[in-house]
N, C-alpha and C positions, 0 to 999 in steps of 0.2 A: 504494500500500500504506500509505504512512503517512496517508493519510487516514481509510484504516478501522481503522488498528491502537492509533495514538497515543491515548489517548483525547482531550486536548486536542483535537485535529483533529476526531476524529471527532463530540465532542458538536457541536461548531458545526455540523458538516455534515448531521447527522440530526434537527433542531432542524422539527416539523410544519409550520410555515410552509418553511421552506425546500425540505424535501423536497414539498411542494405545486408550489413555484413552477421545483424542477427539471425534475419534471415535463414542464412546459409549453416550457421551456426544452431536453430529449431530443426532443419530439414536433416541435417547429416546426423546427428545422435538420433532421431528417430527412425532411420532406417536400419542403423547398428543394432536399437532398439528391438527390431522386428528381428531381425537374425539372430538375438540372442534367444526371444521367444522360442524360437523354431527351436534352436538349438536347445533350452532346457527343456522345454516339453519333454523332450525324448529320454532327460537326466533324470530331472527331478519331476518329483509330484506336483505340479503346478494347480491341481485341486485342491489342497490343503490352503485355505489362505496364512496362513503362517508362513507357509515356505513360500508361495507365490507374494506376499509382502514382503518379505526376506528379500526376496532377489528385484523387485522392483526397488527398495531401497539401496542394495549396492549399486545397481546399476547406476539409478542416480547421485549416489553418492560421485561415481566414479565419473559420468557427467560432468557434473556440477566441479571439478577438480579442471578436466579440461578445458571445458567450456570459459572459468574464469580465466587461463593462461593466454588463450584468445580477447578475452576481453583486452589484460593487462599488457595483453601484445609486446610481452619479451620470454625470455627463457627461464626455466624455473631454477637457475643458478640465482639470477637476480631477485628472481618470486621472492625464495628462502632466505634472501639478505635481506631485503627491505618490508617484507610480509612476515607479521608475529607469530607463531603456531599457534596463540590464542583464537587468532584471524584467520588459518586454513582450518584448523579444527574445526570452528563454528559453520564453515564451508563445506566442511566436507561430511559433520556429520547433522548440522543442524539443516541447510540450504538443501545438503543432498540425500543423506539418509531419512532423517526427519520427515520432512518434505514430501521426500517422493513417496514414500507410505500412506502420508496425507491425504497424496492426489490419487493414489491408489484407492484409496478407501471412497474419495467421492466419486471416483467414477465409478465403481461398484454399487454404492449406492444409487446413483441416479440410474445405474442401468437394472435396480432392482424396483426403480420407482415406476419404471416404463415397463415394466412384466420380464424383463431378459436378466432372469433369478441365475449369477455366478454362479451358485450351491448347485444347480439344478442343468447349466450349460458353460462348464467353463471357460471353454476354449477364447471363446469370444472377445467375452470381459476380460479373462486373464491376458489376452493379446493386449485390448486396447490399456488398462491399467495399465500395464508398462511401459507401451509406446507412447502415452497421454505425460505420462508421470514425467518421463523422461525429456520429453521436451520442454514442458512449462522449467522442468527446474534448470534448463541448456539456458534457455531466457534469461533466467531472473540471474545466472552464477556469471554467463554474459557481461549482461548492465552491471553486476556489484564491481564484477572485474574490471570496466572500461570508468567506472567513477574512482575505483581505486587508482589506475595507471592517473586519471587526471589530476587526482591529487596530490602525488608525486610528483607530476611534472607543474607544479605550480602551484595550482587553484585549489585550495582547499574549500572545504564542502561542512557548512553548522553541523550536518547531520548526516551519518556515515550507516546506511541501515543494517547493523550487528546488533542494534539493542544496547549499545551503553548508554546512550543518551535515555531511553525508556530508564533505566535503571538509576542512573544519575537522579532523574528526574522525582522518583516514588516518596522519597525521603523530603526534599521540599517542601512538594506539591500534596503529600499525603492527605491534608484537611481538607483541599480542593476536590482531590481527587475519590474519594471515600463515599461520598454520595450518590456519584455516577456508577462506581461499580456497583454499589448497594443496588442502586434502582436497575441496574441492569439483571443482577439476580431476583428479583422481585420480579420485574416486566417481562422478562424471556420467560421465567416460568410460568407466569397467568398464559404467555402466549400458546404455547407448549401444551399446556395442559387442557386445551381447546379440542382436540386431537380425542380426548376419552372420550367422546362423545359419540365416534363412530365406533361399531366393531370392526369393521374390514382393515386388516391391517395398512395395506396401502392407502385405502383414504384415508386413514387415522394418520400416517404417516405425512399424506399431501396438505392435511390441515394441522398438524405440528408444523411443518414448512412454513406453510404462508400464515404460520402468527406469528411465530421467531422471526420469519423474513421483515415484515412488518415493522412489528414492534420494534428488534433489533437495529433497524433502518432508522427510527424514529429515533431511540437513546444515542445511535451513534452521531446523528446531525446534531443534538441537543450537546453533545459530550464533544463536537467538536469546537462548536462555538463558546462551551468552557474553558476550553486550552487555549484555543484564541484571546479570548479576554479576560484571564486570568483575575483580573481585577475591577471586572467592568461588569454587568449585566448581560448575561450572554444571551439572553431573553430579548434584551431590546435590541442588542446586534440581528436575532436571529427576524425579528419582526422589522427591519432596517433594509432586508434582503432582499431582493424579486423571488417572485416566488417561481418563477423557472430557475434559478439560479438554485436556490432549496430544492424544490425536485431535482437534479441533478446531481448533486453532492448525497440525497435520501438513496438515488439510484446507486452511484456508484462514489464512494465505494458501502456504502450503509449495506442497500438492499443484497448488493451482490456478494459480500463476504459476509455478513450473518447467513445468509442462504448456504455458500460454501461450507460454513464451519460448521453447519446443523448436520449437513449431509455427511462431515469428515464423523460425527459422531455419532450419524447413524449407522452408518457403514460400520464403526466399531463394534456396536452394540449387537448387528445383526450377523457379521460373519465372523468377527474374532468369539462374541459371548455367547454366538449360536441362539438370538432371538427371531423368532419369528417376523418381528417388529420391531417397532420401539415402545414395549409395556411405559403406561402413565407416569410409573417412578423416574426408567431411563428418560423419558420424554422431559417430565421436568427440571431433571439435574440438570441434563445435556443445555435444553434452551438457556435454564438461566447461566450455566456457566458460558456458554457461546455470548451471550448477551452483554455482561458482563465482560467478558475480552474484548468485543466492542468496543464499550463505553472507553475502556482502559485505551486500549489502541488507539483509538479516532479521538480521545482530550490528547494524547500525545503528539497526535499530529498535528492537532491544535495551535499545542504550546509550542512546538518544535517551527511552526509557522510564526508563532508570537516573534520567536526568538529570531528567524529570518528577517522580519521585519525591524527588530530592535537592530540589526548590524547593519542594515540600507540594502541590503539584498532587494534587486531593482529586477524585473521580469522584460524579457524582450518578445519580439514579434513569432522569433521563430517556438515560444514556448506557447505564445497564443495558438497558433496551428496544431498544438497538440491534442489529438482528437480525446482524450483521455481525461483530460484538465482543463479545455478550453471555456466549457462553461463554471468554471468552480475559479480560477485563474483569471480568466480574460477579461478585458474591462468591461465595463457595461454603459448602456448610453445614461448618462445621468449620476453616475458614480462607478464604482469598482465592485467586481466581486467578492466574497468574503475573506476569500486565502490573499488576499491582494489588496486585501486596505489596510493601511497605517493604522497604529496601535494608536486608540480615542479616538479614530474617524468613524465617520458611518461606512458599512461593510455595501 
């Protein structure tokens, strides 16, 4: 998320050469991707989601290792000199192991949402989970790697996305921040718990979805414009907004990543703990804890905006064009948008 939200982040990452060469960069790990498929099918039991997560996470781990060396665009004699092990580790197991499991788990999910049940056909799913897995995380190890090499070569960046600054941040901001998580475990699980109402597992499932999506959508706009004005009314910033400019930011990234993260925990729930579903208990914990990392995430990127703005971090044209942030970013007729107005202006 902070890659497409920051704008720091995100100009470097949307930059026509780069996005050329990522490209090439999603296409070629996911056809190595496919041949590995092939190849364990025949090794391992790729039915077992254990083992078939297993190997979707090295794979991307392994990914996620090249793919950065590409980004950083020199040899890993330099990587290792100038890159911490704190910094490859967090790479290789958080970005790529971590991660691809992750993506693993949601695409399983949503292909258990549409009737094409792993348990029941695996081939399929276990193909696309690892080809899916393995690209998204070629992307993201990509962009971390080409923000890394630019900050070396000069430009350094408020906000470097490994997660120290979230961490830096808890201690501070804790009194600020405590409410939103609160209410995010409270409102994911009202959402969640929506879902008991059906017996059919998958409709029970599809209306778990779209109340987490929702609601989750809604803490996370709330909870961003609390990082944003850490000291201000983040109420009257948000009522200060167009409301195209709010729907965009509820869309992406609110709606689309509470949605992802409900699905990473359904998937859990249903092929690692062998539920049929998501029983009311999993359903509530899941939501409000998804809700909840919301709130936490999106006031981070908030505040991590505040802080772009306290240092004169100015936004240019070529970041307006970024299909991703343009509306959350870009100016608007009559004032700015909210990631992009001065700290005590109207957003």
């Amino acid at each position: 998320m902070a890659l497409r939200v920051l704008p720091s982040l995100a100009l470097a990452v949307t930059e026509e050469s780069v996005r050329k060469t990522k490209r090439i960069v999603m296409f070629v790990p996911g056809l190595v991707a496919f041949g590995v498929y092939r190849l364990a099918k025949h090794l391992l039991p790729l039915t077992e989601p254990v083992v078939l997560l297993a190997v979707s996470g090295i794979v991307a781990m392994v990914t996620a290792l090249l793919a950065y060396r590409v980004g950083r665009g020199t040899g890993w004699r330099d990587i290792l000199q100038a890159d911490s092990r704190r910094l490859l580790g967090w790479l290789a197991g958080w970005i790529g192991f971590v991660y691809g499991i992750q993506l693993s788990l949601l695409v399983l999910a949503l292909l258990w949402l549409v009737g094409y049940d792993y348990l029941k056909h695996p081939d399929g799913p276990a193909m696309m989970a690892i080809i899916i897995s393995c690209t998204a995380v070629a992307r993201d190890a990509f962009e971390i790697g080409h923000v890394r090499k630019v900050a070396v070569l000069g430009r350094p960046f408020p906000t470097f996305p490994d997660g120290t600054e979230l961490r830096a941040m808890l201690g501070p901001q804790a009194a600020q921040l405590g409410p939103w998580v609160a209410a995010g475990l409270v409102i994911g699980a009202i959402g969640a718990a929506f879902g008991s109402f059906a017996s059919d597992h998958q409709v029970a499932a599809v209306i778990q979805l779209a109340g987490v999506t929702v609601l989750g959508g809604a803490v996370a706009l709330c909870a961003y414009f609390g990082g944003l004005r850490p000291t201000a009314s983040w109420a009257q910033a948000l009522m200060q907004t167009k409301p195209g400019e709010l729907l965009k930011y509820w869309w992406w990234p609110g709606l689309a990543f509470a949605s992802t993260y409900y699905l990473v925990a359904a998937g859990f729930v249903i092929f690692l703990i062998r539920q049929p579903g998501l029983p009311a208990p999993y359903a509530v914990v899941s939501g409000g804890a998804v809700t909840a990392m919301m709130a936490l995430y999106c006031y981070y990127l908030g505040y991590r905006r505040h802080v772009e703005e306290a240092q004169g971090q100015g936004l240019s044209s070529a970041l307006l064009r970024c299909p991703f942030v343009m509306g959350i970013l870009g100016k608007t007729i009559g004032g700015t948008a909210p990631v992009s107005a001065a700290p005590g202006s109207k957003a």
